[in-house]
Z-matrix of the N, CA and C atoms (Angstrom, degrees):
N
C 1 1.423
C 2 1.536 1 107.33
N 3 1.309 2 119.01 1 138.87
C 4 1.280 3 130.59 2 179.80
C 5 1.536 4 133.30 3 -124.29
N 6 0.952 5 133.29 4 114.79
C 7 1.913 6 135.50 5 -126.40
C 8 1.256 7 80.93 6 -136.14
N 9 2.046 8 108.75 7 120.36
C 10 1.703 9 109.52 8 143.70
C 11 1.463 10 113.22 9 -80.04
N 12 1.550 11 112.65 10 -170.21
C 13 1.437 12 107.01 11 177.93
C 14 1.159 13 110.32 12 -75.81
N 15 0.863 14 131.22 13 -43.92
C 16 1.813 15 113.73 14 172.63
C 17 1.702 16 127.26 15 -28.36
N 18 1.552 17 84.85 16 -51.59
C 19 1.780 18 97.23 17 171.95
C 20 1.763 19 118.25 18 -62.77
N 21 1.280 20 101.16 19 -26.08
C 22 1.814 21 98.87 20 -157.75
C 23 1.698 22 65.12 21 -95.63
N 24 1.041 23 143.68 22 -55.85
C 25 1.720 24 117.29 23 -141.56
C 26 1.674 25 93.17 24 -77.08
N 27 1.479 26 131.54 25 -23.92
C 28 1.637 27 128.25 26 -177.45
C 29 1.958 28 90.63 27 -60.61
N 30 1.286 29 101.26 28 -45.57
C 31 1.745 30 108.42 29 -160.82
C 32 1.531 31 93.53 30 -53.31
N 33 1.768 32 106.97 31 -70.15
C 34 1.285 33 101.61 32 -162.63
C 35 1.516 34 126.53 33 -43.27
N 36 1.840 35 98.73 34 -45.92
C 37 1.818 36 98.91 35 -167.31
C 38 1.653 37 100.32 36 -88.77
N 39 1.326 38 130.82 37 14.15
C 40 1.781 39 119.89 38 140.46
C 41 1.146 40 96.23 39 -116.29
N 42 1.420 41 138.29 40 85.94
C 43 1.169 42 150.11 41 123.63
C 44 1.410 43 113.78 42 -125.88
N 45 1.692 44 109.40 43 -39.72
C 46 1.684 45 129.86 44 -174.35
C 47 1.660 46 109.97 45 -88.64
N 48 1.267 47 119.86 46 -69.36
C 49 1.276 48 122.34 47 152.56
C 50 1.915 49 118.08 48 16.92
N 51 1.215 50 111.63 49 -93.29
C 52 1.265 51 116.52 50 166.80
C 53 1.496 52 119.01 51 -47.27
N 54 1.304 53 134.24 52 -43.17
C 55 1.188 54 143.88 53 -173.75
C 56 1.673 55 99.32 54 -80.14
N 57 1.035 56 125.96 55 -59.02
C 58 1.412 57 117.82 56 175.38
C 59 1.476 58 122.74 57 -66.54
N 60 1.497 59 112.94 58 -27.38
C 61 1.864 60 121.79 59 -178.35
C 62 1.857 61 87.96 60 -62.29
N 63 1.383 62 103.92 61 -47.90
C 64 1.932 63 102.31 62 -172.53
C 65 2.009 64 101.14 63 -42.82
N 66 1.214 65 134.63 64 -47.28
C 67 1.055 66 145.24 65 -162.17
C 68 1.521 67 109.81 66 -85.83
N 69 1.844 68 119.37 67 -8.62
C 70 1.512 69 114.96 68 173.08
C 71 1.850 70 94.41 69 80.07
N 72 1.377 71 118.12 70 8.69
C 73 1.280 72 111.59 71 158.14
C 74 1.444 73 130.60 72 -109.36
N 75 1.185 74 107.81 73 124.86
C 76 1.377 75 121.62 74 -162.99
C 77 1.744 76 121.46 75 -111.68
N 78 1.620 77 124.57 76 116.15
C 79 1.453 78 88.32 77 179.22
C 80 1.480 79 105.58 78 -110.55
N 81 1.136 80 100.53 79 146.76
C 82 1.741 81 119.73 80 166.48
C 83 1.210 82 146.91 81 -41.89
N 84 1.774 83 105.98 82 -50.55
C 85 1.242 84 148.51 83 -156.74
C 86 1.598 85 109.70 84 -167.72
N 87 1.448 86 104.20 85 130.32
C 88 1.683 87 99.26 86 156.81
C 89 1.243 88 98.43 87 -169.73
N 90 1.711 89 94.60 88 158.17
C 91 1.734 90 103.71 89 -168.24
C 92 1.368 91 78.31 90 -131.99
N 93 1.771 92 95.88 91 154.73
C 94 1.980 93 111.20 92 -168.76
C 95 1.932 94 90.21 93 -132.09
N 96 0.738 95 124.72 94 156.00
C 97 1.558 96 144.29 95 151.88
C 98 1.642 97 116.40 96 -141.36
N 99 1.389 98 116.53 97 140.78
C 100 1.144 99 110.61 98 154.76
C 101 1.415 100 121.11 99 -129.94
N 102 1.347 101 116.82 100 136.55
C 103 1.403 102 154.24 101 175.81
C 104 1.262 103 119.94 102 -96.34
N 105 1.620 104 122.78 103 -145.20
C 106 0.793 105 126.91 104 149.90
C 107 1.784 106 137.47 105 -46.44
N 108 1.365 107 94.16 106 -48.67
C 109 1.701 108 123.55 107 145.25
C 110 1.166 109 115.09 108 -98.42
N 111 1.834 110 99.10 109 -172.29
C 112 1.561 111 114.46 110 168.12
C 113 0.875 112 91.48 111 -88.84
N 114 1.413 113 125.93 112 157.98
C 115 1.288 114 150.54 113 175.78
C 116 1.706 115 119.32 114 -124.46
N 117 1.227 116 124.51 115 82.80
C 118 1.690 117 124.68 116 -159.31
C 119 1.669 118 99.42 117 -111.37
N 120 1.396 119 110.70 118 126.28
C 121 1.221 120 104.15 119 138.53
C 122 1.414 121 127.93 120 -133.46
N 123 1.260 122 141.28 121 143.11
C 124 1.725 123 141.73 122 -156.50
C 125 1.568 124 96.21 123 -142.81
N 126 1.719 125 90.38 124 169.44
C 127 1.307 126 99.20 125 174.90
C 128 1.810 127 85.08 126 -146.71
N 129 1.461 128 100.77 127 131.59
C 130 1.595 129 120.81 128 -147.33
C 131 1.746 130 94.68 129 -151.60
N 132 1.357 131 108.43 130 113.46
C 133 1.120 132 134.64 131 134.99
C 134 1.027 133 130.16 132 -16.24
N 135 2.132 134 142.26 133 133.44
C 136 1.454 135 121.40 134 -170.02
C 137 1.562 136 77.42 135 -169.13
N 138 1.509 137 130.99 136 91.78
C 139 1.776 138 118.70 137 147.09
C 140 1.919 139 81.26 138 82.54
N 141 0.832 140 95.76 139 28.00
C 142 2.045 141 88.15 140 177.70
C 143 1.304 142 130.76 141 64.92
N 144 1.144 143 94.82 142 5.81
C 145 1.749 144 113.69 143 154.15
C 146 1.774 145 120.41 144 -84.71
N 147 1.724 146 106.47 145 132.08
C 148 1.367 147 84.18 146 176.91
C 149 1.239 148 100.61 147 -111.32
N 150 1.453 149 130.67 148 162.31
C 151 1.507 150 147.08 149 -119.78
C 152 1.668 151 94.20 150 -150.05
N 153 1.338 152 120.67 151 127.01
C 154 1.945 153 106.58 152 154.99
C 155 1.655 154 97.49 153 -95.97
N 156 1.146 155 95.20 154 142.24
C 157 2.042 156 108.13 155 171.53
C 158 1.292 157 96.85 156 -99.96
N 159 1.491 158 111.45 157 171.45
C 160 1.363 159 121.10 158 171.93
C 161 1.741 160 92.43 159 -167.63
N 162 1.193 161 118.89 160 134.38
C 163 1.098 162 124.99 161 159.13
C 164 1.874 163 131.91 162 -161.14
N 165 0.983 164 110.52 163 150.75
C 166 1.805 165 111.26 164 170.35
C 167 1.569 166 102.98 165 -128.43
N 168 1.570 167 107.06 166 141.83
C 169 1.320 168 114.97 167 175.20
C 170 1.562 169 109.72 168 175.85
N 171 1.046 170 102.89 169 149.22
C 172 1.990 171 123.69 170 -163.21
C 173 1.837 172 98.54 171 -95.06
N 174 1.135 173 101.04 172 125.12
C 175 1.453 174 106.84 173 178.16
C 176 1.907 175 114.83 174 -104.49
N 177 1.569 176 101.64 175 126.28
C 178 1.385 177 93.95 176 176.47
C 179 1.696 178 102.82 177 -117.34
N 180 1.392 179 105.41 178 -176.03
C 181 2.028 180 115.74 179 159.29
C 182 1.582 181 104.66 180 -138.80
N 183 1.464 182 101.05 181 107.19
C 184 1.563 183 96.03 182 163.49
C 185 1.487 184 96.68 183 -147.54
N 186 1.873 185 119.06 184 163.88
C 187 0.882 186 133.14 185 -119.95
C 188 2.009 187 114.23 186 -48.25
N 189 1.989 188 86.58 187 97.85
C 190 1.256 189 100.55 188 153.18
C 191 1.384 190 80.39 189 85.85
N 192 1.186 191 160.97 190 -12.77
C 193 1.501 192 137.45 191 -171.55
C 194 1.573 193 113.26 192 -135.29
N 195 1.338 194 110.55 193 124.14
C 196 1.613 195 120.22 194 178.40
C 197 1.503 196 108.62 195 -87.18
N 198 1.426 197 96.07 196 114.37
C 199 1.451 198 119.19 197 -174.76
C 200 1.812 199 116.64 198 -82.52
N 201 1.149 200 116.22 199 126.35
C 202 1.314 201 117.93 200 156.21
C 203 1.449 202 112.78 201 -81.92
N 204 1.068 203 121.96 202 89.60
C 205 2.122 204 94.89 203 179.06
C 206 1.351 205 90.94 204 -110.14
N 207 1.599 206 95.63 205 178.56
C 208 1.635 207 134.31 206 -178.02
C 209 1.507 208 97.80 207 37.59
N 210 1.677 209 113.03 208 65.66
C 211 1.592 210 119.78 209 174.47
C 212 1.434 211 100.18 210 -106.78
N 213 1.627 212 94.55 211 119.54
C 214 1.486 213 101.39 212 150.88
C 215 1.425 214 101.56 213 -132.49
N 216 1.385 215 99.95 214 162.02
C 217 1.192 216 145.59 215 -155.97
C 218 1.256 217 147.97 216 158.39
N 219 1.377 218 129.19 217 169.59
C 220 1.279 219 141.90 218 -140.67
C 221 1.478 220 115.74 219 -138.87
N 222 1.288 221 117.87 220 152.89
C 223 2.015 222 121.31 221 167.21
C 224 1.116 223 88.27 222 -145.44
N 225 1.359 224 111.27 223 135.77
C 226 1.211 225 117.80 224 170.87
C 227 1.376 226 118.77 225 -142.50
N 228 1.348 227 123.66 226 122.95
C 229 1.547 228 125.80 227 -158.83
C 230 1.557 229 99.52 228 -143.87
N 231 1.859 230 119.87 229 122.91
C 232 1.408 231 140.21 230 -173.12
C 233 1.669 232 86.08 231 47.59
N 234 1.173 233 113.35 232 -148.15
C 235 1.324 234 129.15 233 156.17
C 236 1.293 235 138.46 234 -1.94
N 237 1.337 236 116.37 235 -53.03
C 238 1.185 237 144.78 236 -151.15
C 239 1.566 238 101.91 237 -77.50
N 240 1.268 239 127.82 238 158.26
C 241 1.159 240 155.45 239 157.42
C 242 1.850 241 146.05 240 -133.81
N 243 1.040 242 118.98 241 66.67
C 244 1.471 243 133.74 242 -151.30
C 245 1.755 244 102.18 243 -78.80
N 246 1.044 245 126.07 244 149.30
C 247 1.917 246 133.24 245 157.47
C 248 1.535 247 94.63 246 -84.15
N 249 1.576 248 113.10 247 107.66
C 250 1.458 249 141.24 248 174.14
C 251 1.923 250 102.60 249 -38.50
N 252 1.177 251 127.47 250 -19.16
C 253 1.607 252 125.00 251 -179.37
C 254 1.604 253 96.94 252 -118.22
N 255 1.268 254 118.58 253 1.75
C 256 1.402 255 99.95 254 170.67
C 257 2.065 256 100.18 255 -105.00
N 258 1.200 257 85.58 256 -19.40
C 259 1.584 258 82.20 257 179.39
C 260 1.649 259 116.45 258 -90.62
N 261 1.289 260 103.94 259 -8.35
C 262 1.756 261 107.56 260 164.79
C 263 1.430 262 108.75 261 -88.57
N 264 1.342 263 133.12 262 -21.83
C 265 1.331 264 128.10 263 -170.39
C 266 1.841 265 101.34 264 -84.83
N 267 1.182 266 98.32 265 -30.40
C 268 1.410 267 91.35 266 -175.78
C 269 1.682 268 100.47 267 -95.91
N 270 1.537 269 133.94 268 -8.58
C 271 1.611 270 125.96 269 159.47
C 272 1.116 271 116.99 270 -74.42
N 273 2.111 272 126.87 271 -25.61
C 274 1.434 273 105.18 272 -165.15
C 275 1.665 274 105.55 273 -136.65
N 276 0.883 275 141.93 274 144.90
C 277 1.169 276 150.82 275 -174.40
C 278 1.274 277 131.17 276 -104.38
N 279 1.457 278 123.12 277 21.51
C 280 1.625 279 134.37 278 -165.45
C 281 1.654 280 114.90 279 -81.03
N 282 1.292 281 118.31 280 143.99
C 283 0.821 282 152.27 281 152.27
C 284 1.798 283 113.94 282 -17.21
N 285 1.509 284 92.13 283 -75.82
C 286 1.740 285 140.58 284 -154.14
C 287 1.766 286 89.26 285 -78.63
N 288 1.439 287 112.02 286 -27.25
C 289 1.674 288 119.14 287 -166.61
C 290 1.319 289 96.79 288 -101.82
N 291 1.489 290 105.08 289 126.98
C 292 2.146 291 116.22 290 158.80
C 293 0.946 292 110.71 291 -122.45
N 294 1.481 293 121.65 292 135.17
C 295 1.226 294 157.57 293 -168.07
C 296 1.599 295 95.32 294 -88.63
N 297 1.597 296 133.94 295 123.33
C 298 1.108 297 136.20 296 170.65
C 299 1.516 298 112.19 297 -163.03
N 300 1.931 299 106.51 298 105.56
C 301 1.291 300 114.77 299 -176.40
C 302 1.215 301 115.00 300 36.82
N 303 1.664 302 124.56 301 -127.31
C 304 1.839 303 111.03 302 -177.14
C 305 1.480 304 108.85 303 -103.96
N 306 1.432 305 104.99 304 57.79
C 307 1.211 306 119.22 305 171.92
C 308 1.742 307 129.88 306 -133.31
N 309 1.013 308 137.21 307 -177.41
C 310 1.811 309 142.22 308 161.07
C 311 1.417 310 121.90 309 -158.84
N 312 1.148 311 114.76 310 120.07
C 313 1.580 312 109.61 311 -176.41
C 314 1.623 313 112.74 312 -108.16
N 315 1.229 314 115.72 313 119.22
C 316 1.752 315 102.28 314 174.06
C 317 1.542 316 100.04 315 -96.55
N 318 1.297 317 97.11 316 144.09
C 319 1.527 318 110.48 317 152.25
C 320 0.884 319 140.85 318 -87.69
N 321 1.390 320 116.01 319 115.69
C 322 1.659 321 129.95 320 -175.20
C 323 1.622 322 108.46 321 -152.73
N 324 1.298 323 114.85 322 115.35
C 325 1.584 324 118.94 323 140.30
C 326 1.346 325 136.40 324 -27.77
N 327 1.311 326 102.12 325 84.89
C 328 1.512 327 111.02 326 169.74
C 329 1.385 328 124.32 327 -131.87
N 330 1.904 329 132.31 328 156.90
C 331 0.855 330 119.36 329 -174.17
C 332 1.432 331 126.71 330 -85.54
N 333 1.302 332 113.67 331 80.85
C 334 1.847 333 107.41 332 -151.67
C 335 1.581 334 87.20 333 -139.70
N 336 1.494 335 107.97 334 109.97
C 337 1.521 336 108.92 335 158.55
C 338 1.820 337 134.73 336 -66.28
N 339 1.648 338 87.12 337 -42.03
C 340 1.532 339 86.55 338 167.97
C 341 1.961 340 100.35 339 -152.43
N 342 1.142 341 99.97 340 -168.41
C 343 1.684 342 119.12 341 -172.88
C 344 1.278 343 102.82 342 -137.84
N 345 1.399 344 118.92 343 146.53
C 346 1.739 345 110.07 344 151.91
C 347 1.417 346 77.08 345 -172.59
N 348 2.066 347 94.60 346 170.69
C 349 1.216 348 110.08 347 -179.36
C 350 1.658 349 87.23 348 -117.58
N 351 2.149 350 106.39 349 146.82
C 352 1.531 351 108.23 350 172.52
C 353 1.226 352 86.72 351 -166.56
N 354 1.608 353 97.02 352 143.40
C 355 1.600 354 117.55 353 -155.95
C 356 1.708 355 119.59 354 21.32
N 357 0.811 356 114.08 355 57.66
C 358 1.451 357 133.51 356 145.78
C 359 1.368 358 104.94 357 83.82
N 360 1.541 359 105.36 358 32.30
C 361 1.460 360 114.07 359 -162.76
C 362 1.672 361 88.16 360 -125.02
N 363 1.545 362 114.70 361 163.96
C 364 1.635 363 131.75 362 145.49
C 365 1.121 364 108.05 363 -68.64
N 366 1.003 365 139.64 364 150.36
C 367 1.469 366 163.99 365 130.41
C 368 1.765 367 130.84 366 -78.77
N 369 1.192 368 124.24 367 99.75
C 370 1.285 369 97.71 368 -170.41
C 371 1.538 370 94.75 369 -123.36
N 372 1.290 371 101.71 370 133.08
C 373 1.620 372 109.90 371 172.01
C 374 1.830 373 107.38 372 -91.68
N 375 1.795 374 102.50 373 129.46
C 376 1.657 375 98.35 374 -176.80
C 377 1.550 376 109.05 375 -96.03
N 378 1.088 377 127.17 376 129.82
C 379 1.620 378 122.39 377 153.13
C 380 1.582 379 98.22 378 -5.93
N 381 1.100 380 107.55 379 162.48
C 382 1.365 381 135.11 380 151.07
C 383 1.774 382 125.26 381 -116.27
């Protein structure tokens, strides 16, 4: 299966959506590109504050957990300037969510052998 950005950013925010509304985070707006990475930026809701996001990061699936890796990023609100995985570790508290260097993996069961990005597309490899 092969995903432009339109498709991976519909995927991501009904996949995240529910998981982030649980946390009182909401996003507004977001724009996706893919490159080398994903390329996201949103403007997302937090306790009635609104927030700018910024982030890049390579998405994998291996056993049982969808990986964000090599995420950087940013929140940035008036002034402020936050590291986008230090400011989710201290918004969400899950179980299902791991915290790993500039990375997060949730766990979920799905039928996805592998991931990659090629020509500016997703890639998704299905079980068989």
């Amino acid at each position: 299966m092969i995903l432009n950005e339109n498709e991976v950013k519909t995927c991501l925010e009904y996949g995240l959506k529910p998981f982030l509304n649980k946390y009182s985070i909401f996003i507004k707006e977001s724009h996706l590109a893919i490159r080398d990475f994903i390329e996201m930026q949103a403007v997302v809701a937090y306790q009635e504050h609104v927030f700018d996001m910024s982030a890049t990061f390579a998405l994998s699936y291996q056993d049982g957990r969808l990986g964000f890796e090599k995420v950087t990023g940013k929140v940035e609100y008036l002034f402020l300037q936050l590291g986008l995985l230090s400011a989710l570790k201290q918004m969400i508290h899950d179980e299902h969510l791991l915290f790993k260097d500039d990375a997060c993996y949730y766990l979920c069961d799905l039928p996805i052998e592998n991931l990659f990005i090629e020509n500016k597309h997703l890639c998704i490899e299905l079980k068989k």
